[in-house]
N, C-alpha and C positions, 0 to 999 in steps of 0.2 A: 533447636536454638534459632532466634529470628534475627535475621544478618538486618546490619544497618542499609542493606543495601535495598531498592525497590527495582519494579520491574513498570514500565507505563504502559498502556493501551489506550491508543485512541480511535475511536469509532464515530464516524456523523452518520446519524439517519434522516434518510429521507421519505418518510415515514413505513419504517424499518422496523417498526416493532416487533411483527410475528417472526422474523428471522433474530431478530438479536434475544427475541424471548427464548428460543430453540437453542439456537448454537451459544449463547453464554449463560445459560439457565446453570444454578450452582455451579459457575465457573469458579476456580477454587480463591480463596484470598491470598492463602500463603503457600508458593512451591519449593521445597527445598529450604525453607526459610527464609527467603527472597518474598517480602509484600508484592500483592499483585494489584496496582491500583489501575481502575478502567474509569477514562471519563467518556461522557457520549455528549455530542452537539447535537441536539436535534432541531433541524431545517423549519418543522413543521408543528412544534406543539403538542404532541399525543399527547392528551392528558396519562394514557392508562401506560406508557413508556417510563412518563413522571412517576406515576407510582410504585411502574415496578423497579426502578432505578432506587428510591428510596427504601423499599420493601428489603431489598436486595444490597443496599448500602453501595450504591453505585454512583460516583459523582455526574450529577446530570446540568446544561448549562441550556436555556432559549433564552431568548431576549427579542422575539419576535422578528429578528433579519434575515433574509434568505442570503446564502453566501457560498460561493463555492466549495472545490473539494479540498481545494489550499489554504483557502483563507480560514476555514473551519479548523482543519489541522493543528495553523498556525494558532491559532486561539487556544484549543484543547493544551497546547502546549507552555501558552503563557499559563491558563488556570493550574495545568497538575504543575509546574515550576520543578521537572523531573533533575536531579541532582546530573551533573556534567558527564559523569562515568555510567548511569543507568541507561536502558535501552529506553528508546523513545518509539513503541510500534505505532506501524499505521496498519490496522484492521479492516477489513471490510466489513459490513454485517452482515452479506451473504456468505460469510468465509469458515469455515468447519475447521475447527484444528484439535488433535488428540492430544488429553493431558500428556500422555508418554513421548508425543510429536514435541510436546510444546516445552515440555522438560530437557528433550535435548536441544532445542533452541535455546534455553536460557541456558544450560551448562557450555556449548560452545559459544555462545557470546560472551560471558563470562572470563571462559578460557582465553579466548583470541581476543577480543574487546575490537571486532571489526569497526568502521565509519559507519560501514550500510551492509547488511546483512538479507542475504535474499535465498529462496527455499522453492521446491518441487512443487510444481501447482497443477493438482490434476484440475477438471472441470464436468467429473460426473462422478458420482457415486459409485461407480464399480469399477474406476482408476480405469474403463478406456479410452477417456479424453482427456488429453493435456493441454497445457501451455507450457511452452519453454518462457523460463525468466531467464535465460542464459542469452542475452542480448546483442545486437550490436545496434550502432546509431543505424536508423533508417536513411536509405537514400530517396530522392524525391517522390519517385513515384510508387516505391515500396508500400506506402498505405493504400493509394488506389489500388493496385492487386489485393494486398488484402481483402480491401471492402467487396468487392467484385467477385477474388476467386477464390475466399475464404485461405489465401498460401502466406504466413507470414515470412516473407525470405529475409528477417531481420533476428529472428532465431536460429539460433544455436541450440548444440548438441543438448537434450534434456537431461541427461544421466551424469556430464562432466561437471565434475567440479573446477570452478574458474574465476575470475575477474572479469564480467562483463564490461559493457558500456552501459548498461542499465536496466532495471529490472522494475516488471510490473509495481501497480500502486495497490492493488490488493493488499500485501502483506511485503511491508518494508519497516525494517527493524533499522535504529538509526541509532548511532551512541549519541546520545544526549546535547554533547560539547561542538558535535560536528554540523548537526543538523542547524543550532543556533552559528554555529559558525559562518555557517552559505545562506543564513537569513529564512532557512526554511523555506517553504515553498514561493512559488512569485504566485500573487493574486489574481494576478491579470489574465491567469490561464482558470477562467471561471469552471470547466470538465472538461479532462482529455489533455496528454501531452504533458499537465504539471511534472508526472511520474520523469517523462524523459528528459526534461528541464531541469528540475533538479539534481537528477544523476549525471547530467552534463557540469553542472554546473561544481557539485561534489565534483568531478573529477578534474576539472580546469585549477581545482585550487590544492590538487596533488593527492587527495583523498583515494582512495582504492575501496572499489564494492566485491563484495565476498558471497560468491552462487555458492550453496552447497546442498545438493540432491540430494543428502542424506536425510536429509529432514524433507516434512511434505504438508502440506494444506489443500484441502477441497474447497475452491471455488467456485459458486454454482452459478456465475454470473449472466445476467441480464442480454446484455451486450444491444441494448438500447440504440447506441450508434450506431448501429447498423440498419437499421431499419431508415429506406432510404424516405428523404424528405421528411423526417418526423423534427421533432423539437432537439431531439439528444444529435442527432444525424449535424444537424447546423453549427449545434456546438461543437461537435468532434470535427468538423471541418472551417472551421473560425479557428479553433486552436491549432490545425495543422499549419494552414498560411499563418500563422502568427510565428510557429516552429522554425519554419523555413526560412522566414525572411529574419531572424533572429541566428538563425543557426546557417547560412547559405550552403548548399552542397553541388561539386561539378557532377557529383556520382548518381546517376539517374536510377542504377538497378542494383539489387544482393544477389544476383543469380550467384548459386553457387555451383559450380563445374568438375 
């Protein structure tokens, strides 16, 4: 039986095709009896994305603008017009997810009907690299060590289930009603940081984010900003002084003891 209820996925590439060909190739339409509708922004034109989006009955949207990783979102989200109560994800296209993973993400969300829902993120194919989504807000110079000493001290424990302060933008499931609620993303944060923004912002206005390890996604990410003085490097570091002086903190370190 096909519930009145839908499931949304939103995906932007930036010319993303060979990965979103892989990892959503007969991604299924209906799970559970839950529609699964995917739309894709794509930044760039690929003709052969267009085709396989139509091939594949995939809602596809260009309009020739180049636009961040928010403001795209935000768009994906006016076109699919996902009803208040359905989950509104944000996908990566380099993001691996198992139907059996992805069925229990839609039965606990279902179940709970979290604000923002956030999940296990290994980052290599044989699950010995992680990220923890189990967050807290960074203190100032928490990202410079990162970039430097590869040590995120703004993570938390990976296995715990909890209520962060905020969770990667990889794979963030948002109930529908919430997401319009906080305005969606802010624009202004063209890559990098939107993820922390918003979940600040979700939680200033009493919303609660829901970690749960049980569930897992492979993310094979890029990690672009890092590479120091490149094009992404500038933008992740424009967004970070944008963070701070938006967000001020007296707490300079996470060491944790």
């Amino acid at each position: 039986m096909i519930s009145n209820k839908s499931v949304y996925i939103s995906i932007v590439s930036h010319k993303s095709f060979d990965d979103i060909k892989v990892n959503f190739y007969n991604f299924p339409k209906i799970i559970m009896g839950y529609r699964i509708i995917i739309g894709i922004v794509d930044n760039f034109g690929q003709e052969e994305l267009k085709s396989w989006c139509k091939s594949n009955k995939i809602n596809y949207y260009f309009d020739g603008n180049l636009r961040g990783y928010g403001a795209n979102h935000n768009l994906n989200f006016e076109i699919l017009s996902p009803k208040k109560n359905d989950p509104f994800i944000i996908l990566n296209p380099d993001v691996i997810i198992s139907k059996t993973n992805f069925k229990g993400i839609i039965n606990y969300y279902y179940e709970k009907s979290p604000s923002l829902f956030g999940v296990r993120v290994y980052e290599s194919l044989d699950f010995t690299k992680f990220s923890s989504h189990n967050r807290s807000f960074p203190a100032l110079f928490d990202p410079i060590i990162s970039f430097f000493f590869r040590i995120k001290l703004f993570e938390n424990d990976f296995f715990t289930h909890s209520n962060p302060d905020w969770i990667g933008g990889a794979f963030m499931a948002f109930k529908s009603s919430v997401f319009k609620n906080i305005g969606g993303f802010d624009e202004t944060f063209f890559m990098y940081y939107e993820d922390i923004d918003v979940c600040r912002r979700l939680k200033n206005k009493g919303f609660i984010i829901d970690y749960n390890p049980e569930f897992y996604i492979t993310h094979l990410a890029s990690r672009d900003g890092r590479i120091l003085f490149s094009k992404h490097f500038f933008y992740n570091l424009k967004s970070m002084i944008k963070y701070f002086f938006r967000y001020p903190t007296i707490k300079l370190f996470s060491f944790k003891f």
